[in-house]
C-alpha positions in Angstrom: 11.7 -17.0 -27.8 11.9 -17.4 -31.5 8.9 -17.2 -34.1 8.6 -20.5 -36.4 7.9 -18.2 -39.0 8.0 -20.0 -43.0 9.1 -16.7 -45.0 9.5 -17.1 -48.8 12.0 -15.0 -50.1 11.2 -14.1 -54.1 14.1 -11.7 -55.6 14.2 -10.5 -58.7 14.6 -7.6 -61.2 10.6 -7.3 -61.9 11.0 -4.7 -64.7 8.2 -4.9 -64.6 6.7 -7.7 -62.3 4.2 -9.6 -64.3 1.7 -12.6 -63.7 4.5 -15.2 -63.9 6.1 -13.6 -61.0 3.0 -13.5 -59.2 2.0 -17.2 -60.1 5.2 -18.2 -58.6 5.6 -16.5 -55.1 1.8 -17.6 -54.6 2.6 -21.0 -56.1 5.4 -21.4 -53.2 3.2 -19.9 -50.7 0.2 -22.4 -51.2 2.5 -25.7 -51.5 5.1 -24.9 -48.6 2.4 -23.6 -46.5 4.5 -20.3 -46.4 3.3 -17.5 -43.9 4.9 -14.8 -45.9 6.2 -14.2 -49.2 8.2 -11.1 -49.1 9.2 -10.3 -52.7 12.7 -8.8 -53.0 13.5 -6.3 -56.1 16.7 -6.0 -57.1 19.1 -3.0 -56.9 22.0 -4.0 -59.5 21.3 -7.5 -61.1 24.2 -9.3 -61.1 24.1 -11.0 -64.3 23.0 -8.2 -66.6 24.6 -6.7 -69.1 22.9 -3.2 -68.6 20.6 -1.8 -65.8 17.1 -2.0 -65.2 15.3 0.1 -67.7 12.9 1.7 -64.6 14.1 3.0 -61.6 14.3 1.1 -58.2 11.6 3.7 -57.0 9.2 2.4 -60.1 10.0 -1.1 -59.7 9.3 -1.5 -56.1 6.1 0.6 -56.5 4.5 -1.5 -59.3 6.0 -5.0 -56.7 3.9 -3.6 -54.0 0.5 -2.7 -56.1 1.1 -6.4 -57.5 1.5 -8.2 -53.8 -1.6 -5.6 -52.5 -4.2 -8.4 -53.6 -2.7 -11.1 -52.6 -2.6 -12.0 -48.8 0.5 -13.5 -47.3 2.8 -11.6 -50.0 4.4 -8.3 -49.5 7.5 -6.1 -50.9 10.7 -6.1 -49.2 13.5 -3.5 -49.7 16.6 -5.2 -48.3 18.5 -5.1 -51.7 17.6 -1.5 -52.8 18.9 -0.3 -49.3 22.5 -1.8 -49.7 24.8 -0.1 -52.9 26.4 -2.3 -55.5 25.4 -6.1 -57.2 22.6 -7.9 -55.5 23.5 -11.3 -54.8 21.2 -13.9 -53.3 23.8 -15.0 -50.8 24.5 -11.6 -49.2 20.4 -11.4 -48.9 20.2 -14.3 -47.1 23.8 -13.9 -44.8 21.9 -10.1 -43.9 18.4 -11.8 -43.2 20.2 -14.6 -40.6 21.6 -11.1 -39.2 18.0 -9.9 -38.6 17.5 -13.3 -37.1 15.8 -15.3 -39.7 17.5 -18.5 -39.3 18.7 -20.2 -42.5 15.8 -22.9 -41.7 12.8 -20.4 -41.7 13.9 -19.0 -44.9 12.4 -20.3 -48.4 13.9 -18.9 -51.2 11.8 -19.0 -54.1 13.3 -19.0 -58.1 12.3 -20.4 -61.1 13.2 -23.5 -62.6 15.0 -22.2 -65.2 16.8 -19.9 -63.3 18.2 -22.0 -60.4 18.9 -24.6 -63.6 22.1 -21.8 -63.4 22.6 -22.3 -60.0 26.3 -23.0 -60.6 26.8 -19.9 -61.7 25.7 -18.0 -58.9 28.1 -16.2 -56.1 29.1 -18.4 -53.5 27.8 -21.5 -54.7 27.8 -24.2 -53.3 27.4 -22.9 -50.3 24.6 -20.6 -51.4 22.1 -23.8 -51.0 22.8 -24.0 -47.3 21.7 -20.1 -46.5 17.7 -21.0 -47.3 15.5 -23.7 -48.2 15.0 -23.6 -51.8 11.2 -23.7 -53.5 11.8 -24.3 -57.6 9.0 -23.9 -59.5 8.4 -25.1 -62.8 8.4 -22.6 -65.9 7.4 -22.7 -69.4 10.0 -25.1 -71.1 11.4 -26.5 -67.9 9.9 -28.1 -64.9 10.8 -28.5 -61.5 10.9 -32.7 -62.0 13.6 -32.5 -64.4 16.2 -30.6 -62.2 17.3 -33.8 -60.4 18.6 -34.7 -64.2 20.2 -31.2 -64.7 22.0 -30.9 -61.6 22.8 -34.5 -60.0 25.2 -33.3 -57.2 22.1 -31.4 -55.8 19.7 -34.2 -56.8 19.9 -35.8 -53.4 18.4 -32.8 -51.4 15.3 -32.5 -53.5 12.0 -33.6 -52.7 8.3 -33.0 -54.3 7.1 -30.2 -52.5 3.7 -31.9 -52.0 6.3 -34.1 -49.5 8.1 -31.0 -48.2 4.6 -29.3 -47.5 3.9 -31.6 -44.8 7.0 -33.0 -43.3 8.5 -30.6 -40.6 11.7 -28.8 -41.9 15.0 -30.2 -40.5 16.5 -27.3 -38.7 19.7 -28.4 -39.5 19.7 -28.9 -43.3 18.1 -27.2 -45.4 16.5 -28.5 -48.3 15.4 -28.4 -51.9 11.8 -28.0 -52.6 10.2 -28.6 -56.4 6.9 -27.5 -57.2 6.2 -28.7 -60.8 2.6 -26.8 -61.5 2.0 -24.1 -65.0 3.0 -21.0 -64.7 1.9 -17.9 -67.0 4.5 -17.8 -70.0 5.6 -14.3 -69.5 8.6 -12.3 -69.2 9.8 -8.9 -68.3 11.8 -8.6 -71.5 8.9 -9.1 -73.9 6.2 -7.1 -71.5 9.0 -3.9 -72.1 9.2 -4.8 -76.1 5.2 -5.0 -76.3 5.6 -1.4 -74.6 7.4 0.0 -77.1 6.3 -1.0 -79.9 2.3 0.1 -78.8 0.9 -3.4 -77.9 -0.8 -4.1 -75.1 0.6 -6.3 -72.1 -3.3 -6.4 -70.4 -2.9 -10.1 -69.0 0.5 -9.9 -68.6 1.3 -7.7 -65.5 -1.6 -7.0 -62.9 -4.0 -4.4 -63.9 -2.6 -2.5 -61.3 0.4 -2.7 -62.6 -0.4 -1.7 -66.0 -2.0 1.4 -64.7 1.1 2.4 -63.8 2.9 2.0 -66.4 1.1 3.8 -68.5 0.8 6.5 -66.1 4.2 7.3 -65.7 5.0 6.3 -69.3 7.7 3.4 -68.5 9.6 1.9 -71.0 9.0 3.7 -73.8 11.7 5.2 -75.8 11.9 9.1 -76.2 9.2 10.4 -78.3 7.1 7.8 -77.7 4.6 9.6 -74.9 1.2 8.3 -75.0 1.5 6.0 -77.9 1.3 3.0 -75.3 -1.7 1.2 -75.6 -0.8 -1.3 -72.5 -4.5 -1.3 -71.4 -5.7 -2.3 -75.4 -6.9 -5.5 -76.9 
């Protein structure tokens, strides 16, 4: 017999995760009434020019000590444990293998990110794999993607509606949550690093601990200049 299990599915790069990553999954979670927000790191990011500046061993160490105080979210290696680009559609084509049917699955992004959907391997048919859960970032909300992307703008709902209407098992759906989210990002957490700034607010103190720890992101010479836990 199967579970009807709600699993959010947040993939990303987080080099380093940081508070807008957190806001989101949990953001999702609270709004689809979620069970489970597994979040995904990436092993090869598709659409980057170069590779992650920590290692997949770091980055899904410092995901873990950021989902370890938040209930209902937790680190999931399916990406690292397959070689070459990680693309969202093979994620979600390997989780219907495990049995997650596309129905159960939410697949959490940011606004601006799935703003890019088009650009993304195998779309369109990428939007029939998962639910989708968009949620709003700094400079773009989740109400104005109907606007951006009109041939989608029929499968998108408020996700204060999608929170409490049973998901169609046969169509998956679009689901906006427009509510603030830190203004953060990886890139400017890793330039703070470098040049001896503090990122304390930024990433989870947890986090930060160990960063600084195992000196990440700093360019040679630069040992224990880092003053990530600093005002």
């Amino acid at each position: 017999m199967s579970v009807h299990r709600r699993i959010g599915i947040l993939g990303g790069t987080f080099d380093p995760i940081h508070l807008g990553h957190v806001a989101v999954a949990e953001a999702a979670r609270t709004y689809l009434n979620l069970d489970d927000v597994w979040v995904v790191p990436t092993r090869v990011p598709p659409h980057r020019a170069s590779g992650p500046a920590a290692s997949a061993y770091h980055r899904f160490a410092m995901a873990a000590l950021a989902c370890a105080d938040h209930p209902g979210l937790d680190t999931c290696d399916v990406e690292l444990a397959r070689p070459g680009p990680s693309y969202t559609a093979d994620t979600l084509r390997h989780l219907h293998a495990a049995g997650h049917p596309a129905w159960q699955l939410f697949f959490v992004t940011g606004a601006d990110a799935f703003a890019e959907i088009a650009t993304w391997r195998d779309y369109p048919a990428v939007v029939n794999l998962a639910n989708f859960v968009v949620v709003s970032r700094p400079g773009l909300a989740a109400s104005a993607l109907p606007d951006r992307l009109p041939a989608l703008a029929a499968r998108m709902c408020p996700a204060d509606r999608g929170s409490t209407t049973a998901v169609d098992i046969n169509e998956t759906g679009i689901y906006l949550v427009d509510t603030p989210t830190p203004d953060v990002s990886s890139t400017d957490v890793r330039a703070r690093i470098r040049a001896g700034r503090p990122i304390a607010g930024l990433v989870p103190p947890a986090v930060s601990d160990y960063i600084q720890r195992h000196g990440l992101y700093l360019v040679p010479g630069d040992a224990g200049r880092t003053t990530v836990n600093g005002g």
